[in-house]
N, C-alpha and C positions, 0 to 999 in steps of 0.2 A: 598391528593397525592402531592409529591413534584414537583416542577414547570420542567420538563426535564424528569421523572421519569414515568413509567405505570407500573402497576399491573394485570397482568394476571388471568384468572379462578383459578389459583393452584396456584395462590400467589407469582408466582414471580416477582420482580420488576428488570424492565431492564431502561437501556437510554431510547429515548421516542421512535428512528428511529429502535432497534431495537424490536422493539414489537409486529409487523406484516409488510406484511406477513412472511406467516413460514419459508419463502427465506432468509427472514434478522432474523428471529430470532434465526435459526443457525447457520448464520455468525456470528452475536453479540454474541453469547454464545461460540461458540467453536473455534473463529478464530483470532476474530477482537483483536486487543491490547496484543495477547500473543504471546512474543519474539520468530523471526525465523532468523534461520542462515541459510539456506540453498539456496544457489543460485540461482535454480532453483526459486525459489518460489517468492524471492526477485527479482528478473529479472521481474519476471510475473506480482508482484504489480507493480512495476513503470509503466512498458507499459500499463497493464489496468487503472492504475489510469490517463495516457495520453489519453487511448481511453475513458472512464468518459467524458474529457471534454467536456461541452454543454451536458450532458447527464444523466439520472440517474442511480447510482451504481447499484440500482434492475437491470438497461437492462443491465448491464454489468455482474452483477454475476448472472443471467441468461443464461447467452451466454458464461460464461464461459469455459464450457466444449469444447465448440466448439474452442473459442479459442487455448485451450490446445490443439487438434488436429490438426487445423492452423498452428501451429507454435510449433509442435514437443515437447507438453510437456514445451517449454519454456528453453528449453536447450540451452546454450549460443552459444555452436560453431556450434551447427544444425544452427540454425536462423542466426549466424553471414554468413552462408553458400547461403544462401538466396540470390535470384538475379531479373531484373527487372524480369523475370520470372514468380519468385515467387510472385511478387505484383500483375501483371494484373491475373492470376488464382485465389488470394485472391479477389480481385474486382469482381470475379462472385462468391465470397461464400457467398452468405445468409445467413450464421446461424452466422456468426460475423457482426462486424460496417464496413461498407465497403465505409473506408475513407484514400484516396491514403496517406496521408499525415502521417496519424497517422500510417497506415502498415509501410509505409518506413522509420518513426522514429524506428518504431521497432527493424528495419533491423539494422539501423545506428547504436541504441544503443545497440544490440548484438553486436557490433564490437568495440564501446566504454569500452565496461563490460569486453574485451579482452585484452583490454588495461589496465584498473583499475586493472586486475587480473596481470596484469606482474607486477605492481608497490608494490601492496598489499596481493597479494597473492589467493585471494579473494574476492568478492563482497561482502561479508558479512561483511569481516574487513573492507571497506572501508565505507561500510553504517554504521557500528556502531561508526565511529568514531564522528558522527554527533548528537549521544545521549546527549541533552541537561543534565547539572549539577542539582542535585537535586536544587540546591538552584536561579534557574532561573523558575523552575515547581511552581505553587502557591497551597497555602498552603490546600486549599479545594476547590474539583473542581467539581463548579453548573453550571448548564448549560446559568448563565449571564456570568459567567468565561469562557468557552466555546465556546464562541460568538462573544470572543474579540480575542479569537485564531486562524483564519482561516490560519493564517503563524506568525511565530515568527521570535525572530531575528534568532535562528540555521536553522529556516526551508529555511530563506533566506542564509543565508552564502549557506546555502546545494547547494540550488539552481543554485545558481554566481556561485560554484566551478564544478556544473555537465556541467553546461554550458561553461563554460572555456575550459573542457574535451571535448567538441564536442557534448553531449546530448543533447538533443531535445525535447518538451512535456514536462520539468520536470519545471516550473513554481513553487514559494514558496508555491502557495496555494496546487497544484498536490504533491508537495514533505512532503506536513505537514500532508496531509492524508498518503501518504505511510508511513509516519513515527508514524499514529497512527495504523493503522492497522497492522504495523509490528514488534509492540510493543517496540520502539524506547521510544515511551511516557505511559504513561497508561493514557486514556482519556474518562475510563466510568465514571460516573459520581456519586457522594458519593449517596448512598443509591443503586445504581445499583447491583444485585446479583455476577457479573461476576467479580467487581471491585479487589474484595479482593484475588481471585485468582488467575486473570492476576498479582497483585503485587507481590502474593506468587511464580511467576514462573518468574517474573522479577528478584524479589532476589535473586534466584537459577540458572538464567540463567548465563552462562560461556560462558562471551562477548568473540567474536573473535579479533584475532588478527594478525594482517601483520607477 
């Protein structure tokens, strides 16, 4: 077995993180590293990859759903709507992380995302425009490769420039997983089943634009 790689009863080989439990082996298959444009969703990765921090992804896409209910779906102008309110009632929800700091990054950057959209039209166009050049991505990618990536130099530009914007929670290492999960990168790992067809929907994907 390759060193990053697992092999399942049916034979399929994934990354190693997503190979159990079933929670990440449906994210790893059907979610993780394949290109999305849709605001709503891309809103939703920054913030939980903010609420992540100190934390692991499993509690968070666990608690997913719940989140979505929290926070409307993840809809920009609902959540930018949000007031101190809206925090202390969050502070008595249980089924989310109930961490004043990270809820009112939320808030803030639902009102940040308001702003990105006047300039670019879009959150999606302003996140895509952060898609490292093929020829900064390395040439095969093992999980020693992988290990020396926890932020790059675009994951950092990302970062300086969310932050400049007023954003909050978006750290280079927080912004390099959003930008793996959101298929900014493809970051399965050669021999992984899913690799080849996150690429095939990267090729095919029709990047947004301001």
């Amino acid at each position: 077995m390759k060193k990053g790689l697992s092999t399942d009863d049916a034979g399929v080989t994934r990354c190693w993180w997503g190979a159990s439990p079933p929670d990440y082996a449906e994210y790893h298959d059907r979610e993780w590293g394949r290109p999305m444009a849709d605001d709503a969703r891309l809103f939703e990765k920054l913030c939980l990859e903010g609420f992540q921090s100190g934390l692991s992804w499993l509690t968070i896409l666990r608690k997913r759903d719940a989140f979505r209910r929290a926070f409307h779906d993840f809809d920009v102008e609902k959540v930018a709507r949000m007031n101190a309110r809206s925090v202390e009632r969050l502070m008595r929800d249980a089924s989310i992380v109930r961490n004043r700091a990270k809820i009112e990054a939320t808030l803030n950057n639902a009102r940040r995302v308001l702003e990105v959209r006047e300039e670019f039209g879009t959150l999606a166009a302003y996140a895509w425009q952060w898609e490292p050049p093929a020829d900064e991505r390395p040439k095969r990618l093992t999980l020693p490769v992988l290990m020396t990536m926890a932020k790059t130099p675009m994951s950092i530009a990302f970062s300086k420039d969310l932050k400049r914007r007023g954003f909050t929670f978006v750290g280079p290492t927080t912004v390099y997983a959003f930008m793996q999960a959101m298929g900014l990168v493809n970051d399965h790992l050669e021999g992984c089943h899913a690799r080849e067809p996150v690429e095939r929907a990267r090729v095919g994907f029709r990047r947004p634009r301001r």
